[in-house]
Structures are given as C-alpha cells and as structure tokens.
ZAMARGU-4260 file (C-alpha; in steps of 0.2 Angstrom, whole numbers, plus 5000, padded with zeros to 4 digits):
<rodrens>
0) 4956/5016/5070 | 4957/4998/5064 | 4936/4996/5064 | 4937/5015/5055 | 4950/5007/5043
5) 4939/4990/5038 | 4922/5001/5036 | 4929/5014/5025 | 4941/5002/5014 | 4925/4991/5012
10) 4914/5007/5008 | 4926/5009/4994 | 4928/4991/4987 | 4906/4990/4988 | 4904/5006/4978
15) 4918/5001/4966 | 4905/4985/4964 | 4887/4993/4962 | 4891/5007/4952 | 4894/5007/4932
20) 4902/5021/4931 | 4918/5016/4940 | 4921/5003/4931 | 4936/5007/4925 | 4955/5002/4925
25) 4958/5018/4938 | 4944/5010/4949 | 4950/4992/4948 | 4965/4996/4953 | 4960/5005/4968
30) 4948/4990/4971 | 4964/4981/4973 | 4972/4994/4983 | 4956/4996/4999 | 4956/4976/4999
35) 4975/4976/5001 | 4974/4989/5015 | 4962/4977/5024 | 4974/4962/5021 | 4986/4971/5027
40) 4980/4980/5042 | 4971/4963/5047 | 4989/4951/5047 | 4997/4967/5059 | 4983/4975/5072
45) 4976/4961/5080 | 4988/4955/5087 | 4996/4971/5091 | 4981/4972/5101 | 4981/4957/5108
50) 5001/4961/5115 | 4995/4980/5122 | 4980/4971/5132 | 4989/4954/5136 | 5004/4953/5152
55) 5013/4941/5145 | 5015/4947/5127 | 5025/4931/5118 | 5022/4925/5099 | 5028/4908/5093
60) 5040/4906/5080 | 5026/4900/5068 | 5016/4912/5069 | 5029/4925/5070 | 5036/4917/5054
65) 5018/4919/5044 | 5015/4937/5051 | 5031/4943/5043 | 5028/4934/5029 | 5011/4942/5024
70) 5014/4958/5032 | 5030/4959/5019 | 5022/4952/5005 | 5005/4964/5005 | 5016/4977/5011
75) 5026/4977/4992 | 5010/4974/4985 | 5006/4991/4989 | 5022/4998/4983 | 5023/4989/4965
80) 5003/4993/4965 | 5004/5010/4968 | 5018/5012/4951 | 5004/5002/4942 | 4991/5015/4945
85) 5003/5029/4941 | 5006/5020/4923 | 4986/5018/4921 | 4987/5039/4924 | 4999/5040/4911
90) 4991/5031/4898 | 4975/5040/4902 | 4981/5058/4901 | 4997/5056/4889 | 4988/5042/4877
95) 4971/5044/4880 | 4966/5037/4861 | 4975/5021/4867 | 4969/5019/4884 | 4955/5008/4880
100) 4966/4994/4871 | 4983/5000/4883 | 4971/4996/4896 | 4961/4982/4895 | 4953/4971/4906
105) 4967/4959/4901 | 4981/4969/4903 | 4974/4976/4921 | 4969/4957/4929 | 4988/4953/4922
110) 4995/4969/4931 | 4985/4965/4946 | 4993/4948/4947 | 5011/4954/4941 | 5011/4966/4955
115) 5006/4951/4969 | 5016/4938/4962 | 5031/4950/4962 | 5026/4953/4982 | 5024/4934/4985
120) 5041/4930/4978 | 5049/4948/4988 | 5041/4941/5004 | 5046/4924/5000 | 5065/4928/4998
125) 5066/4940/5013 | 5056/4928/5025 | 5067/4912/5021 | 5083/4922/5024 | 5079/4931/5041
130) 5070/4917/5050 | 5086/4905/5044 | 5095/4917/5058 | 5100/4911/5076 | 5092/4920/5089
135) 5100/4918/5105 | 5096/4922/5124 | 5078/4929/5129 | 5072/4934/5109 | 5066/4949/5113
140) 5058/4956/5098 | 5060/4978/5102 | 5043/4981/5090 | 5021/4978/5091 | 5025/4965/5076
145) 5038/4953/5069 | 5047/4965/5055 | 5062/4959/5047 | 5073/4973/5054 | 5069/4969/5073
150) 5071/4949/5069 | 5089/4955/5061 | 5094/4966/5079 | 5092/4950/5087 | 5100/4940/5079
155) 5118/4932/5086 | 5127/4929/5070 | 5134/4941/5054 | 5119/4949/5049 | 5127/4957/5036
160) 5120/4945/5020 | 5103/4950/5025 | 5105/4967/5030 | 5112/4967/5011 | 5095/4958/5006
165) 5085/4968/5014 | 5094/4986/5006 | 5091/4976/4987 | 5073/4972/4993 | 5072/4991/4999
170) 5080/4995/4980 | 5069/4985/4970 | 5052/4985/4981 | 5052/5006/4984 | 5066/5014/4978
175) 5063/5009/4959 | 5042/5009/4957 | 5046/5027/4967 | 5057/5033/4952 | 5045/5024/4940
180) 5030/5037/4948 | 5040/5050/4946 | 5045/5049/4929 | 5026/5045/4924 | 5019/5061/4933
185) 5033/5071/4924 | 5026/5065/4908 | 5008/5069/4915 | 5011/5085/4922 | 5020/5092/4905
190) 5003/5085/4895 | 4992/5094/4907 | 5002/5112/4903 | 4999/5108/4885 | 4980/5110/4887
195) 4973/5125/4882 | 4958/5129/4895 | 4964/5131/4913 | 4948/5121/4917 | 4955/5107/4907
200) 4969/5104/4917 | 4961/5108/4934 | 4947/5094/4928 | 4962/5081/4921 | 4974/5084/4935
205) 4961/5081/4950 | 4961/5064/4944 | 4979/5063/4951 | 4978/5072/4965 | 4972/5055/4978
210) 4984/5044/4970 | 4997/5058/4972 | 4994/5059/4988 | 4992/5042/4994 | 5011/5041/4984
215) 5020/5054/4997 | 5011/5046/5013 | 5016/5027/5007 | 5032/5028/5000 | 5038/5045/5010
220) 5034/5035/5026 | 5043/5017/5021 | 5061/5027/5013 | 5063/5037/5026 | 5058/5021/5038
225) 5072/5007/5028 | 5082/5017/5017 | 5090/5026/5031 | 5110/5020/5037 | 5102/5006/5052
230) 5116/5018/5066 | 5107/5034/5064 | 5087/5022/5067 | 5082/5022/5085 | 5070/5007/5090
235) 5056/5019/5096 | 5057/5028/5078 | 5057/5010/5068 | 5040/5007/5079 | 5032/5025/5075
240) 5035/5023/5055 | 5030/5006/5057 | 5013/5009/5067 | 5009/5025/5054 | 5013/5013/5038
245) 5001/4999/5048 | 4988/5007/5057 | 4986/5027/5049 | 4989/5025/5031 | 4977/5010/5027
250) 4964/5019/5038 | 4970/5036/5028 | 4968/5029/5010 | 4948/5029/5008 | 4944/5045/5015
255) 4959/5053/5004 | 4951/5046/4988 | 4932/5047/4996 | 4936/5068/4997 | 4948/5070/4985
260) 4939/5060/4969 | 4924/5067/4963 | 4916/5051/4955 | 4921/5043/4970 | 4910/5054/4979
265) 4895/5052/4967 | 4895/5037/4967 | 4893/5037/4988 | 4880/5049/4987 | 4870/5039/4974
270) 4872/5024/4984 | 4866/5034/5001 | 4853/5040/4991 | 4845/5024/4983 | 4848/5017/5001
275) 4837/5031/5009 | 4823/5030/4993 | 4821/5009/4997 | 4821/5012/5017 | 4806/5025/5012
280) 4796/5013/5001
</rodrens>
C-alpha cells in the first residue's frame, strides 16, 4: 500500500508537470495536495513497518518528538489545504469572470504557503506542549506511531491544559476549514441549479466531485477520530482511524482524482500515449 501510495501520488505530481493544460490554480493545488500525501505517509509507515517486523519495537524520545511533529504539521496541512481548494471552486463556478485575477499565480503560491505556515506553527504549539509532559513507568505508547493523543494517555500529570489544546487544535485545524467547505459548496451548488442545460451542470459539477470526495474521507475520518468525548475512544479504534488517515487515504487520493477528473485522465492517456510513440521510434 505504501509503494501503491508513492507511484500513484507521484503519477499525479509528473502529469501536473508535463502537461499545459493543467496548469491551473485547481491543478497546483492538487500538486500540493499528492506531494503532501507522500510527506505524509513517508514521516508515519516506515517506521510502522519497521515496529510490525522488529521484536523489540522502542523509538527514542528524539525521534518520537520529530515524527509527531511532522506527522501533525503535514497532517493540518491537508486540512487548511483542502478548504483552499474548496475556495478555488468557488471562485471558479460562482465568479468565474474573476477567477483569473481572484486566482493568480500570486495569490495561489501565497495560499499554498499560508496553509503550510499555519500547519508549522499548529504542529509547533501542540508538539512543545505534549512532549513538556512527564511520562512515567515503562512509556508504553498503545499506537503504530507517536500521536499526541496516545503520548497524553501516558502521561503522569493533569493533562487536562493539553487535552484543552488539542480540542482548540481540533476546532481551528478541522472543525472550521470543515464549515468553511461547506459553506463554499452551498454557494457552489446553488450556482450550478441556476444553469440552464442539465449538461452544464453535469459538466461544472464533475469538476467537484474528486475534491468532494477526498473532503468526506479526510475530514469524516479525523472528526470522528478527535472530536469524539476521549471516554467513549477505545485504543484499538484510535489505531484503526489513525492507520486509515495514514496509510488508505493518501494511497486513496490519486486514484479518486485519476477516475473521477476527466482532464486528469487525458492528460494520463496523452502521457502513456507519447510514451508508447517514443518507445516505437
């Protein structure tokens, strides 16, 4: 799954690349979104690996620090990424004479950097505050990776500042990009019923459909994963959502918007194609 999940998010970022045609805010952003989802994978499934094949499965507080740090960080990336794109399809479909100047190379590199710099400092803050904790006894860490929630169980003091930190963290990183999405494809939706032609909003509303769907697997699998009370969340359960958000939905991603996006598809069968014309020659 992790090999499947590197091929088919580097498939995507190369076509991005070579071909014209997707060289637009909507594909930039996605650019953005496959190399995240290698970032990401990358900082959590090796050394998941590494614990499933080793016998004695120990991580140093280093190293445990820097994973959570990076798997937090790229992980709200996504999430603030994710509302960026869902504005980029708002300006597209509800003020398309704008778009161009809305969205211009500027304004995306600056969104682009907003949305990491805003990870960075999330990570930053969450990091500092849970590795400050005392962990007593054996430091048994119930989980495949250092997460903030396990590194909280473990803990021997009051958790209760950081288990505060972590509901605003949950508030600010998911719960108001979420809303954000929401509230875009609202406006979205109700300009697409305004077009006359049913083929007109089939046509403008497929270009909705992969980020739509990447939406509900991202941000249904993480609120249901942090925003529920910590009593009614099960260890085994924290592990499952935690190995789907890691491991299913980056490897997920490419082939949602490689099936689901026409020009995506072109632009893969032009690429194949050229490739098997040169091989000929």
């Amino acid at each position: 799954m992790y090999v499947i999940t590197l091929v088919g998010n580097i498939v995507i970022i190369v076509t991005i690349r070579i071909d014209p045609c997707l060289d637009t805010p909507m594909y930039f952003f996605l650019g953005n979104l496959s190399f995240l989802d290698i970032c990401y994978t990358s900082s959590v499934v090796p050394q998941m690996l590494v614990h499933f094949l080793a016998q004695h499965k120990a991580i140093s507080f280093s190293r445990c620090t820097a994973q959570l740090y990076v798997s937090l960080s790229l992980g709200s990336i996504e999430f603030i990424l994710l509302a960026v794109m869902a504005y980029d399809r708002y300006v597209a479909i509800c003020n398309p004479l704008h778009y161009t100047v809305t969205m211009s190379r500027r304004v995306c590199i600056q969104l682009a950097v907003a949305s990491w710099a805003s990870g960075f400092l999330n990570s930053l803050v969450q990091t500092t505050f849970t590795m400050r904790l005392p962990f007593c006894g054996f430091n048994i860490i119930n989980h495949f990776a250092c997460e903030a929630v396990a590194l909280i169980k473990i803990a021997c003091s009051n958790t209760y500042v950081n288990e505060i930190i972590l509901m605003m963290a949950s508030v600010l990183i998911l719960i108001i990009p979420c809303s954000f999405i929401i509230l875009s494809y609202i406006y979205i939706i109700s300009s697409i019923l305004r077009i006359c032609s049913s083929e007109g909003r089939y046509k403008t509303f497929s270009t909705c459909t992969s980020h739509i769907t990447v939406v509900m697997l991202c941000y249904g699998t993480a609120i249901f994963a942090y925003m529920r009370p910590r009593a009614s969340v099960s260890p085994n359960q924290d592990k499952m959502f935690s190995l789907f958000y890691a491991v299913v939905t980056p490897m997920l991603n490419p082939v949602i918007y490689s099936l689901r996006n026409k020009e995506v598809k072109e632009a893969l069968a032009k690429a194949m194609g050229s490739g098997l014309s040169s091989e000929k020659r």
